[in-house]
Every structure is written in C-alpha cells, then in structure tokens.
mmCIF file of the N, C-alpha and C atoms, coordinates in Angstrom:
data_MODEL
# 
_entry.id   MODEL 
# 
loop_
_atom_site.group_PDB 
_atom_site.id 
_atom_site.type_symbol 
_atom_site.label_atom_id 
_atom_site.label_alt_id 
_atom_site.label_comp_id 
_atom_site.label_asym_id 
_atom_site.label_entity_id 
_atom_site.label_seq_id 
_atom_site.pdbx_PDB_ins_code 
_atom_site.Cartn_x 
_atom_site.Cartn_y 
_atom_site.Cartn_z 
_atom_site.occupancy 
_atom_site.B_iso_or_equiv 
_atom_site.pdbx_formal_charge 
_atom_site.auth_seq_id 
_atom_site.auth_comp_id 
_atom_site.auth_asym_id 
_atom_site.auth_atom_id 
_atom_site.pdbx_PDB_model_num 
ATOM 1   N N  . UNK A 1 1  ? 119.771 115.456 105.681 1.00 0.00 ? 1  UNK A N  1 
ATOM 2   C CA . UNK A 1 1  ? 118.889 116.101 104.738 1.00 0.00 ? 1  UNK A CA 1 
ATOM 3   C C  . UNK A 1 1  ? 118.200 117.279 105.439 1.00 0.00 ? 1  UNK A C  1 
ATOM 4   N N  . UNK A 1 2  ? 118.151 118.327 104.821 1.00 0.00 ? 2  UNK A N  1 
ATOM 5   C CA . UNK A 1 2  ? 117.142 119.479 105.406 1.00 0.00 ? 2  UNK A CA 1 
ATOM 6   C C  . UNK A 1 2  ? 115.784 119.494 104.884 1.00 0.00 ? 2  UNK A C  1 
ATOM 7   N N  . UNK A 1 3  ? 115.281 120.218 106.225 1.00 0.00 ? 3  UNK A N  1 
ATOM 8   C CA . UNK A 1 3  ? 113.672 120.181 106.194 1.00 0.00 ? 3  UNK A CA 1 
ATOM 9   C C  . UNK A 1 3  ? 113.027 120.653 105.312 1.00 0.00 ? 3  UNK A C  1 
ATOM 10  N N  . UNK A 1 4  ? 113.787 121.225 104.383 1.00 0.00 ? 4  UNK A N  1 
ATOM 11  C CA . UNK A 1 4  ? 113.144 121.552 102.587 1.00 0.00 ? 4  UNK A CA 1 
ATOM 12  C C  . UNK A 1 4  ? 113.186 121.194 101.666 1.00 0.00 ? 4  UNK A C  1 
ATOM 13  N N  . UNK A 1 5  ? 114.359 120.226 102.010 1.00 0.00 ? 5  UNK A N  1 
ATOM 14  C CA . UNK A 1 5  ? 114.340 118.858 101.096 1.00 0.00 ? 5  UNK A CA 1 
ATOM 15  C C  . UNK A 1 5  ? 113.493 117.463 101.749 1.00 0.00 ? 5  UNK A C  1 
ATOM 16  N N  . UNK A 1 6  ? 113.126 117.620 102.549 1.00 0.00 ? 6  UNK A N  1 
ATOM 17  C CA . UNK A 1 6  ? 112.902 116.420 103.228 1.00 0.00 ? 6  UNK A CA 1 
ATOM 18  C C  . UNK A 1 6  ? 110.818 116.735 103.169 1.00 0.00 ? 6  UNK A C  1 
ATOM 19  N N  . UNK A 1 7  ? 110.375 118.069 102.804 1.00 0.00 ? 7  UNK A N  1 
ATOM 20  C CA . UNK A 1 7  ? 109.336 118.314 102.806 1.00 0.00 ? 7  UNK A CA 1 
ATOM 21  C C  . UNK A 1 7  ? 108.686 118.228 101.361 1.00 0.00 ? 7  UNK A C  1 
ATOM 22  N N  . UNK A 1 8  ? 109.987 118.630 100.498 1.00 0.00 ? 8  UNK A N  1 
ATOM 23  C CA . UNK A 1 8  ? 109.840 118.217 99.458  1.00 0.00 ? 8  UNK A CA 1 
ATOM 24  C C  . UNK A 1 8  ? 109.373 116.860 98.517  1.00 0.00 ? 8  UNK A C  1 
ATOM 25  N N  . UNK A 1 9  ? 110.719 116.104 99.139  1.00 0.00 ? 9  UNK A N  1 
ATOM 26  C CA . UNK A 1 9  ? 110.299 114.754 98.836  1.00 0.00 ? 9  UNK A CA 1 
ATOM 27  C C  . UNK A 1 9  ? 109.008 114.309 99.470  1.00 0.00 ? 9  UNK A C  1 
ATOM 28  N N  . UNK A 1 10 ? 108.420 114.433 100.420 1.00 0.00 ? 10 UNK A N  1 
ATOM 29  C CA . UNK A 1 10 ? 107.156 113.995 101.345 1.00 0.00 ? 10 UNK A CA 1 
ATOM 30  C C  . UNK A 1 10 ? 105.896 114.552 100.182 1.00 0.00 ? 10 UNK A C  1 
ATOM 31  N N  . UNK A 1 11 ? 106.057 116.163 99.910  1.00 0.00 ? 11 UNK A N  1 
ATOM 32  C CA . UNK A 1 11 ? 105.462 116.420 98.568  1.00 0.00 ? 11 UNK A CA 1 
ATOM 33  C C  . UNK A 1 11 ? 105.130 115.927 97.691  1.00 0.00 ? 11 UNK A C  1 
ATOM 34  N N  . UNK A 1 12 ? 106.176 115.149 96.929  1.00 0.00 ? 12 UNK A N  1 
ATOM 35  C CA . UNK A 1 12 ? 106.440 114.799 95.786  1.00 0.00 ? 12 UNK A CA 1 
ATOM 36  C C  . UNK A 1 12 ? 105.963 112.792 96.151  1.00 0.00 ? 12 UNK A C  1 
ATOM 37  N N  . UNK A 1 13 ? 105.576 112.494 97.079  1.00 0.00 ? 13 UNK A N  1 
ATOM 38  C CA . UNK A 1 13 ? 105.185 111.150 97.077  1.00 0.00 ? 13 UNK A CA 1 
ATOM 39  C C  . UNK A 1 13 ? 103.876 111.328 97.638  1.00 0.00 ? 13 UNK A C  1 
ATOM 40  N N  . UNK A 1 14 ? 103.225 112.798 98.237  1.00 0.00 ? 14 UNK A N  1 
ATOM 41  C CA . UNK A 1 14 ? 102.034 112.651 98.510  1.00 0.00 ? 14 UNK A CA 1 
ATOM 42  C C  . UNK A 1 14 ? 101.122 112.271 97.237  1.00 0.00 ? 14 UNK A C  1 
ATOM 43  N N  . UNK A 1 15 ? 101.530 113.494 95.804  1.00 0.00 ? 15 UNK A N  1 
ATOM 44  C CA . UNK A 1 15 ? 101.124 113.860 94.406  1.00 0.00 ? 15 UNK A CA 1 
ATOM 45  C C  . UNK A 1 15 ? 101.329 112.074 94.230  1.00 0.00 ? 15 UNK A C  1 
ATOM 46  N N  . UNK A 1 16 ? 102.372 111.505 94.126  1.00 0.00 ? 16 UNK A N  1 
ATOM 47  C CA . UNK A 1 16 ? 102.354 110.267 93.263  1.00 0.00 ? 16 UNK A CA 1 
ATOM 48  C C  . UNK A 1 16 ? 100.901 109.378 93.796  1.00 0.00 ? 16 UNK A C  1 
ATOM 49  N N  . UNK A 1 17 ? 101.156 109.174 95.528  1.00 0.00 ? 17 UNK A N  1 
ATOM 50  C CA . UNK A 1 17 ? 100.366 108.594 96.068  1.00 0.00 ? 17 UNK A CA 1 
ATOM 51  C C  . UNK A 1 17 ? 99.172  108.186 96.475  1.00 0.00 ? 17 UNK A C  1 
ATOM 52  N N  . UNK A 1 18 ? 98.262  109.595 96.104  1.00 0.00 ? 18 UNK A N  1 
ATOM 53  C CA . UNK A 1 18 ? 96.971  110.022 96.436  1.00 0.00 ? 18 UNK A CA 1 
ATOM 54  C C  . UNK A 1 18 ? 95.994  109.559 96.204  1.00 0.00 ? 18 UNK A C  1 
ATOM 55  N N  . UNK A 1 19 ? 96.125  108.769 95.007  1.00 0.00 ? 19 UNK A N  1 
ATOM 56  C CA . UNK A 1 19 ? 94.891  107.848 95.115  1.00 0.00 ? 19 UNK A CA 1 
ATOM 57  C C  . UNK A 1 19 ? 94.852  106.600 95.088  1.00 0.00 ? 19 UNK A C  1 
ATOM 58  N N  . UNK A 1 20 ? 95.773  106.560 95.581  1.00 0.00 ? 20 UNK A N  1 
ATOM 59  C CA . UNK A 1 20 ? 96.111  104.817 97.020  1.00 0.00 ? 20 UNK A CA 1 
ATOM 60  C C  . UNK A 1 20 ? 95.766  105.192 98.291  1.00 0.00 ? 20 UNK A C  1 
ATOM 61  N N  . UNK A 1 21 ? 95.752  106.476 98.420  1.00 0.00 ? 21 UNK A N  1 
ATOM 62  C CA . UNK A 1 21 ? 95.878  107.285 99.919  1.00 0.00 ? 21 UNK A CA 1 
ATOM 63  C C  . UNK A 1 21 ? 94.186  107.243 99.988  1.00 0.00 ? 21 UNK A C  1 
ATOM 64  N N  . UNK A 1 22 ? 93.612  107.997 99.148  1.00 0.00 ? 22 UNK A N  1 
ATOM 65  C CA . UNK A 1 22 ? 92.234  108.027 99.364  1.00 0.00 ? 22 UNK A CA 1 
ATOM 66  C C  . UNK A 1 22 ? 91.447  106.806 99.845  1.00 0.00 ? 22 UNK A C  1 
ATOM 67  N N  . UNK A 1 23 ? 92.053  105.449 99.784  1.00 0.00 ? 23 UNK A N  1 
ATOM 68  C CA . UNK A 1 23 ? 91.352  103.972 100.211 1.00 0.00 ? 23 UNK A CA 1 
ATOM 69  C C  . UNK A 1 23 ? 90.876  104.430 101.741 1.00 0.00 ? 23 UNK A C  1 
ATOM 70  N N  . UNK A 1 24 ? 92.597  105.238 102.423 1.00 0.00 ? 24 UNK A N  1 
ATOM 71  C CA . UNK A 1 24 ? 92.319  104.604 103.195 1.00 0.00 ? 24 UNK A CA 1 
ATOM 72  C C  . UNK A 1 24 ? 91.849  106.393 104.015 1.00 0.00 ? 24 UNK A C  1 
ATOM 73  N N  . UNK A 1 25 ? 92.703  107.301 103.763 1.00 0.00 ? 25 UNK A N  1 
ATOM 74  C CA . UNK A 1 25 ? 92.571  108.426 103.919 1.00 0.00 ? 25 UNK A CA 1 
ATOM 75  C C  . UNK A 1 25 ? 91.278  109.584 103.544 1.00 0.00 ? 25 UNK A C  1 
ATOM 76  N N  . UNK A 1 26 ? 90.490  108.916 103.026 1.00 0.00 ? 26 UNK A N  1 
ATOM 77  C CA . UNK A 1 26 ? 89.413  109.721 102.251 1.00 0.00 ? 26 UNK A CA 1 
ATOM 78  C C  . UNK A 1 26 ? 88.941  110.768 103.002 1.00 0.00 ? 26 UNK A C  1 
ATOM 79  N N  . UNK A 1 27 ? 88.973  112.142 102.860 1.00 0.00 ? 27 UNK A N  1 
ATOM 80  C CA . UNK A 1 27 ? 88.156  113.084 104.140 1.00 0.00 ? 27 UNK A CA 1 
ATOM 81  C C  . UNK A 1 27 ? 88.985  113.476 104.932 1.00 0.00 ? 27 UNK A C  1 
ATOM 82  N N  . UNK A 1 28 ? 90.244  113.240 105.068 1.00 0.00 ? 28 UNK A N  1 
ATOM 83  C CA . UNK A 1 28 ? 91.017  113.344 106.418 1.00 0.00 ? 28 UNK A CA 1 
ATOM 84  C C  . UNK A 1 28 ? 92.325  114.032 106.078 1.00 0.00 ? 28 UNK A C  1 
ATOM 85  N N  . UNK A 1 29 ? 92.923  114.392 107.242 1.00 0.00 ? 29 UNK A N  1 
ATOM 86  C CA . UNK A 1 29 ? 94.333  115.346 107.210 1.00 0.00 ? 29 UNK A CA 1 
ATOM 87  C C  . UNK A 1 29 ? 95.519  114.397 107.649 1.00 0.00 ? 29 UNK A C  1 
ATOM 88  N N  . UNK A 1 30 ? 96.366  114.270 107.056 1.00 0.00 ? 30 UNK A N  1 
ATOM 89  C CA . UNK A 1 30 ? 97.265  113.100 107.222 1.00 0.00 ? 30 UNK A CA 1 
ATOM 90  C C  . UNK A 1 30 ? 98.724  114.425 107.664 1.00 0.00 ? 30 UNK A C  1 
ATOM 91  N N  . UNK A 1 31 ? 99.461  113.517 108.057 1.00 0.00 ? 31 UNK A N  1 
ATOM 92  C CA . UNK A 1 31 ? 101.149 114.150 109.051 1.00 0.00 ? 31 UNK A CA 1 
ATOM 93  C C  . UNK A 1 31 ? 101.941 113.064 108.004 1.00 0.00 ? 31 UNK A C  1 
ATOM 94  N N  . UNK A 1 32 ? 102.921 113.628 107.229 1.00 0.00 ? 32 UNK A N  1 
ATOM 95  C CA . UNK A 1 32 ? 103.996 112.725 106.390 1.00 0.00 ? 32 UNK A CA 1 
ATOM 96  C C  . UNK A 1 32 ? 105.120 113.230 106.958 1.00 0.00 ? 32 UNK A C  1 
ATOM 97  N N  . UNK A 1 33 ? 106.199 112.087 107.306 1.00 0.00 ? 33 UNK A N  1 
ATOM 98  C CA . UNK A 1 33 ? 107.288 112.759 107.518 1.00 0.00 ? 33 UNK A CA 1 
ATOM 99  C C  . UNK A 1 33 ? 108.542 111.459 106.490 1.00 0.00 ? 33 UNK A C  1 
ATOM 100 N N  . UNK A 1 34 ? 109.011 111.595 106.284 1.00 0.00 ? 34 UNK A N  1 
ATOM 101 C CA . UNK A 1 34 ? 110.136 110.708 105.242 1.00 0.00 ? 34 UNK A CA 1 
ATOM 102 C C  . UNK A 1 34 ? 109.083 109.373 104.396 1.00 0.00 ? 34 UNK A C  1 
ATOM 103 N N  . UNK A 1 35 ? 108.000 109.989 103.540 1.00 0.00 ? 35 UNK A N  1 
ATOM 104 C CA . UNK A 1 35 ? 107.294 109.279 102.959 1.00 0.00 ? 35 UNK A CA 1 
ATOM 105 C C  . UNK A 1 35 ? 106.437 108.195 103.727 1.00 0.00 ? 35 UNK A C  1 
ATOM 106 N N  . UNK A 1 36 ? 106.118 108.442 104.992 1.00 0.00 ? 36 UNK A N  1 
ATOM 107 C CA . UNK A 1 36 ? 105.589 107.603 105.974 1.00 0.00 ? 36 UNK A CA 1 
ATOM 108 C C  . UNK A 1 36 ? 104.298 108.549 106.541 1.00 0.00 ? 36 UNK A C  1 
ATOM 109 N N  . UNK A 1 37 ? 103.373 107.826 106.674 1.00 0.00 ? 37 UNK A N  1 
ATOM 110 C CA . UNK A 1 37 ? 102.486 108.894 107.437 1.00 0.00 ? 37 UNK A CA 1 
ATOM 111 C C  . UNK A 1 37 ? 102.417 108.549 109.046 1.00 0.00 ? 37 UNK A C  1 
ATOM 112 N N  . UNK A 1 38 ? 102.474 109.529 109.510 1.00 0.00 ? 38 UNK A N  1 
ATOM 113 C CA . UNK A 1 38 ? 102.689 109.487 110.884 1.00 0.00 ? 38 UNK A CA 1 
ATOM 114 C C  . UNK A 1 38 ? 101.798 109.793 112.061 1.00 0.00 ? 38 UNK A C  1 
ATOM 115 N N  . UNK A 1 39 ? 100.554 110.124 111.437 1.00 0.00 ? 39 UNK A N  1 
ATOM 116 C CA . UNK A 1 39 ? 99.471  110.491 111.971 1.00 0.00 ? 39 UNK A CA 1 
ATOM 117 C C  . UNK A 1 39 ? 98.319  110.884 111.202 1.00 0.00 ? 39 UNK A C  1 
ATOM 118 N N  . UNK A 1 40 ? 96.821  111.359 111.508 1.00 0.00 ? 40 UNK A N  1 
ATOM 119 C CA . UNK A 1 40 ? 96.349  111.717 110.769 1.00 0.00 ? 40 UNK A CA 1 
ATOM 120 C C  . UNK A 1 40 ? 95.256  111.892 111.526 1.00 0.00 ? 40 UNK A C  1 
ATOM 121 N N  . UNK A 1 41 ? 93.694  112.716 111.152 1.00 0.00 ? 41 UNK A N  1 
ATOM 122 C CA . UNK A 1 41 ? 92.884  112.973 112.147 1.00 0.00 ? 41 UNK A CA 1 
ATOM 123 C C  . UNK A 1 41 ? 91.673  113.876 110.903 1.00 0.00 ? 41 UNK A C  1 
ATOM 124 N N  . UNK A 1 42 ? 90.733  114.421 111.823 1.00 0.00 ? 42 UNK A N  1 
ATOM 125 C CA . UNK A 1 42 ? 89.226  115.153 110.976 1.00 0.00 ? 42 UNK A CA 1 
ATOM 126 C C  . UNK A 1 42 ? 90.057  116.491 110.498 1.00 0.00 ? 42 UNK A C  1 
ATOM 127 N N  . UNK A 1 43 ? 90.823  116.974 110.952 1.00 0.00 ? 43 UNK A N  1 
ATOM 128 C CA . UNK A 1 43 ? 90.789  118.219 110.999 1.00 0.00 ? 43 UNK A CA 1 
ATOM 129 C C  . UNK A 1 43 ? 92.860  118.751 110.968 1.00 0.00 ? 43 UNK A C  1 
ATOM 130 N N  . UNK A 1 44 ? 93.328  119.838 110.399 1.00 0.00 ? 44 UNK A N  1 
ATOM 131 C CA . UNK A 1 44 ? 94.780  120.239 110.653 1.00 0.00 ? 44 UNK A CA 1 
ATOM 132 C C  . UNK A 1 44 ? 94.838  119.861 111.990 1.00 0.00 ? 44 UNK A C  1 
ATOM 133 N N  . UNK A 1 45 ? 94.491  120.420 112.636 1.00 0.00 ? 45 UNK A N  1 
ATOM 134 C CA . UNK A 1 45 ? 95.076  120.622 114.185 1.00 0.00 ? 45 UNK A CA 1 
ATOM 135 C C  . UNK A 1 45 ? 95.368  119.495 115.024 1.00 0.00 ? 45 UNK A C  1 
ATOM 136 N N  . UNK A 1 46 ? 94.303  117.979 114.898 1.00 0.00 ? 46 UNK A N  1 
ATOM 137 C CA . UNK A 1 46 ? 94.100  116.609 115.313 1.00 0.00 ? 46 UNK A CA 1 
ATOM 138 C C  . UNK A 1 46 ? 95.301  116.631 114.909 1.00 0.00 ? 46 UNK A C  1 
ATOM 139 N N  . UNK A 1 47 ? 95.649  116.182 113.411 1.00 0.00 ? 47 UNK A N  1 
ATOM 140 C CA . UNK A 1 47 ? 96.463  115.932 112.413 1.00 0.00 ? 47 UNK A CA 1 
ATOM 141 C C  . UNK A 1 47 ? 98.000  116.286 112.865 1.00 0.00 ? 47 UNK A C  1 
ATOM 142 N N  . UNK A 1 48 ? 97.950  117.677 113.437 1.00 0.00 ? 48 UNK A N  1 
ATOM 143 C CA . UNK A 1 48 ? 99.556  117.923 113.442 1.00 0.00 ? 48 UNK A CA 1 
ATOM 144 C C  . UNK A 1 48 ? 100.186 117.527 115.000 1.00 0.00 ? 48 UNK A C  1 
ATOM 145 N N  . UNK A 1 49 ? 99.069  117.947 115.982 1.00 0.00 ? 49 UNK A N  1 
ATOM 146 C CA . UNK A 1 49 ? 99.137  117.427 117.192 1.00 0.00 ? 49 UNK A CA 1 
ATOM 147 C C  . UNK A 1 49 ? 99.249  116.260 118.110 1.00 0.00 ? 49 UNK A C  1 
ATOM 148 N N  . UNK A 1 50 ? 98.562  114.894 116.918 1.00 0.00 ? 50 UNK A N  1 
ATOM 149 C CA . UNK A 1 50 ? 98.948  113.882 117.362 1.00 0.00 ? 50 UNK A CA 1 
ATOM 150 C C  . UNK A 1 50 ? 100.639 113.391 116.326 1.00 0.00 ? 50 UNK A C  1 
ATOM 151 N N  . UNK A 1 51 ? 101.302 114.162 115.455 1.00 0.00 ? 51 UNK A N  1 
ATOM 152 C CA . UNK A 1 51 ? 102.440 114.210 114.206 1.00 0.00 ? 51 UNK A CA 1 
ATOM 153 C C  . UNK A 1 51 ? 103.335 114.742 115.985 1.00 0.00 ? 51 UNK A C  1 
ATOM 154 N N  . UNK A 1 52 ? 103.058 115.531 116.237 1.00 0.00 ? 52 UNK A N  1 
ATOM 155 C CA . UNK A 1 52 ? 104.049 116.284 117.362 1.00 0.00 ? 52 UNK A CA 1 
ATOM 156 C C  . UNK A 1 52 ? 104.362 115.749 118.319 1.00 0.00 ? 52 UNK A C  1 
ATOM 157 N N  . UNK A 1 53 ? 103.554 114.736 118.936 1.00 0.00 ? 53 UNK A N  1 
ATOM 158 C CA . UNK A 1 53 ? 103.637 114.213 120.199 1.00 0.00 ? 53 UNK A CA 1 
ATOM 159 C C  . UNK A 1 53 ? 104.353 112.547 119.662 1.00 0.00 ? 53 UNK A C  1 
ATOM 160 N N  . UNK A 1 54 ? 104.133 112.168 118.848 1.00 0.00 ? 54 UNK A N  1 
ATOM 161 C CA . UNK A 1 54 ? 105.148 111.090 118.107 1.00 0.00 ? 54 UNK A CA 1 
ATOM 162 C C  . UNK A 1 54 ? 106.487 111.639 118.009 1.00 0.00 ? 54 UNK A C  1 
ATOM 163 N N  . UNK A 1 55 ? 106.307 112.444 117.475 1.00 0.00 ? 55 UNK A N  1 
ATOM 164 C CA . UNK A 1 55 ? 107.563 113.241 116.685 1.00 0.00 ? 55 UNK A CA 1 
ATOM 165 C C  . UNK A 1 55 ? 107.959 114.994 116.943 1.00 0.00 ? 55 UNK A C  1 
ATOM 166 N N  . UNK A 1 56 ? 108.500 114.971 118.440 1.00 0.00 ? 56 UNK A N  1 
ATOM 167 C CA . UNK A 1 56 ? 108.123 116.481 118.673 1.00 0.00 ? 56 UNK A CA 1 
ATOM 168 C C  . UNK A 1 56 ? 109.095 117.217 117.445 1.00 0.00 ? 56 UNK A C  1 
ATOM 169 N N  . UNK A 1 57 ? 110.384 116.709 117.276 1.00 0.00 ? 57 UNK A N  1 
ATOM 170 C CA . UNK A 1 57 ? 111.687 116.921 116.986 1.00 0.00 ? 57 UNK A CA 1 
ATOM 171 C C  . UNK A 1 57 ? 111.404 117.596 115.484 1.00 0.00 ? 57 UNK A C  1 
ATOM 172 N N  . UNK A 1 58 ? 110.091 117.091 114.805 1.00 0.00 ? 58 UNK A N  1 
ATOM 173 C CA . UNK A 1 58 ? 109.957 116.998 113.140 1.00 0.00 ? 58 UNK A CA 1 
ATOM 174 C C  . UNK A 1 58 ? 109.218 118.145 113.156 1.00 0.00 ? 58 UNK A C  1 
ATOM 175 N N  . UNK A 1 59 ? 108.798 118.150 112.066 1.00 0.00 ? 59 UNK A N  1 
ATOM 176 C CA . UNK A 1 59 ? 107.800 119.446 111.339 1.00 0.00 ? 59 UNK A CA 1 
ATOM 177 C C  . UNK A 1 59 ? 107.358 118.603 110.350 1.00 0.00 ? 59 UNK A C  1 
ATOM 178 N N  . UNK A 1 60 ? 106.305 117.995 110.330 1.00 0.00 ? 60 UNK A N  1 
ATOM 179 C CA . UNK A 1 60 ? 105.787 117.193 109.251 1.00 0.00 ? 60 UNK A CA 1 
ATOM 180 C C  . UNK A 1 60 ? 105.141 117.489 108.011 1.00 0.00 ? 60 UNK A C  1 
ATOM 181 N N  . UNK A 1 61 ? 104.893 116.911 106.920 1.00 0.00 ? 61 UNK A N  1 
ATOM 182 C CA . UNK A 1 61 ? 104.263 117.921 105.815 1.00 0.00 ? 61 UNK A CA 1 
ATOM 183 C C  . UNK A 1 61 ? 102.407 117.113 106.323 1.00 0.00 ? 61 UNK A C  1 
ATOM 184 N N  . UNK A 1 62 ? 101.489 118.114 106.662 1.00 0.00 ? 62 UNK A N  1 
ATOM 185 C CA . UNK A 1 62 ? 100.261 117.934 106.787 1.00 0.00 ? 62 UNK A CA 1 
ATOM 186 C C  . UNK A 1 62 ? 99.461  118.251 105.543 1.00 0.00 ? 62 UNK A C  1 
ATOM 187 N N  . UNK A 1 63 ? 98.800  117.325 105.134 1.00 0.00 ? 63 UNK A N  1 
ATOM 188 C CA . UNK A 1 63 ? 97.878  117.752 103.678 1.00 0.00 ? 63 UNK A CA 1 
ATOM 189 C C  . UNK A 1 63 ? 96.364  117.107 104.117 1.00 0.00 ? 63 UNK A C  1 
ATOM 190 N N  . UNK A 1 64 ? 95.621  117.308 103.209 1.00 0.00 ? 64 UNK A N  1 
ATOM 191 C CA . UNK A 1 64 ? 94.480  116.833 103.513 1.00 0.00 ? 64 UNK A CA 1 
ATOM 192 C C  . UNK A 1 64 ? 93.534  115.705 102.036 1.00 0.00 ? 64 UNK A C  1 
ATOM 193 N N  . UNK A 1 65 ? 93.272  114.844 102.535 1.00 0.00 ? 65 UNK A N  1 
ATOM 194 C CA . UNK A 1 65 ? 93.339  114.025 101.332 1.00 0.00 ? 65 UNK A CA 1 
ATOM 195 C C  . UNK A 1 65 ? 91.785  114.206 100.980 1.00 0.00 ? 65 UNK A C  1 
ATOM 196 N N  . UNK A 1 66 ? 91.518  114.191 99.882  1.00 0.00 ? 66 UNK A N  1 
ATOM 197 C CA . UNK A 1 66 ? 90.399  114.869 99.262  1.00 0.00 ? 66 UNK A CA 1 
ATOM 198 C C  . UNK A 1 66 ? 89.411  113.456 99.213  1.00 0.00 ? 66 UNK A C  1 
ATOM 199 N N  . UNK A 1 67 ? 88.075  113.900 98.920  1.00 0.00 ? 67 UNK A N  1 
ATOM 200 C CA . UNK A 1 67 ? 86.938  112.643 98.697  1.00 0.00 ? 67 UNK A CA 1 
ATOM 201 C C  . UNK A 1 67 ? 87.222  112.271 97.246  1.00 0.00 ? 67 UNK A C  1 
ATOM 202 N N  . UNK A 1 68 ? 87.356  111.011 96.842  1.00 0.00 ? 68 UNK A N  1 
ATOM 203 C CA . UNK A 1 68 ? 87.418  110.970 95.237  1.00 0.00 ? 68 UNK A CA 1 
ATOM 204 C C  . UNK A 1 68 ? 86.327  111.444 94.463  1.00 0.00 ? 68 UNK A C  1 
ATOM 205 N N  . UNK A 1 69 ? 85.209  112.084 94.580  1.00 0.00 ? 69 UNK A N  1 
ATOM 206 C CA . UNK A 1 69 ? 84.641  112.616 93.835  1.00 0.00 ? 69 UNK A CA 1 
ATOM 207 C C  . UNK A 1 69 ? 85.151  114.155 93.703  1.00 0.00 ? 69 UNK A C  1 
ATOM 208 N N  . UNK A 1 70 ? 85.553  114.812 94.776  1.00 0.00 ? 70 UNK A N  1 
ATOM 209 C CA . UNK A 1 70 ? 86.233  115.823 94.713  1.00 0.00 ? 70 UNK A CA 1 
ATOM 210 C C  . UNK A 1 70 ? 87.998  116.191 93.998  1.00 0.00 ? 70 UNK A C  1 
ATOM 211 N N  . UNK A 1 71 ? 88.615  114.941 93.849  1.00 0.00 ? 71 UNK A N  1 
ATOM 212 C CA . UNK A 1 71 ? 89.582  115.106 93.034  1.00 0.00 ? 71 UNK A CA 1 
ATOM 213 C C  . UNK A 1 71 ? 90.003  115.276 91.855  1.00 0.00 ? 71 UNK A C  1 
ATOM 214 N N  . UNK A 1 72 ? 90.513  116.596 91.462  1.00 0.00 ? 72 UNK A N  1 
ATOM 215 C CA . UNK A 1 72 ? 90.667  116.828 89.773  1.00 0.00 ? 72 UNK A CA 1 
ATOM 216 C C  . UNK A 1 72 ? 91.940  116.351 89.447  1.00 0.00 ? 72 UNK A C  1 
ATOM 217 N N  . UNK A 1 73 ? 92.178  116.034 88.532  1.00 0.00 ? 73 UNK A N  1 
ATOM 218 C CA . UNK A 1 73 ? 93.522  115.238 87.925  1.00 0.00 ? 73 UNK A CA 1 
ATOM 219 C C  . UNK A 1 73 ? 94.170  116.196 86.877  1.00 0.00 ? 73 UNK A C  1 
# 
C-alpha cells in the first residue's frame, strides 16, 4: 500500500474515531500509522518524534485531538 493510501485510511478512522479518542486523548497530538496509534505527546513535535524513533521507516498521520467542549460535529 502507498503512503497516500495508507494516510488516507489512518484519516478516515481518525474522523470515525474521535470521540472514543477524546477518553483517552483529550488535549493531545497523537502519531497513527495503519489505524493504530503509535505515539502521542503535548505538542506536534513530542508527537512525531517519539512516532519516529518507534518507527523511523513510516511517516505517520499526526493530528491533534480536540477538548470535547471544543469539538464541532
């Protein structure tokens, strides 16, 4: 699979996922790589840096999961 399909799908299960994600993710920048999260931290940079050193090989999709009062639907 290529990394634009593979970023895609990671996409497309963050949107489904997000507010299952917020339990545990609330505030924070999460690293997805094949619908798995693979890291996560305060800030992008925590977030992609500890995604890299797991996984130098990947390019992960990094998002940032919102406070549920801040989420519009």
């Amino acid at each position: 699979m290529e990394t634009g399909e593979i970023l895609k799908k990671d996409s497309e299960w963050l949107s489904e996922n997000m507010a299952k994600l917020q339990e545990s993710y609330e505030g924070k920048w999460i690293a997805i790589v094949n619908k798995k999260i693979i890291a996560f931290g305060k800030n992008f940079g925590e977030a992609f840096d500890l995604a890299k050193k797991k996984f130098p090989n990947i390019n992960p999709l990094i998002d940032y999961v919102p406070k549920k009062e801040a989420l519009i639907l």
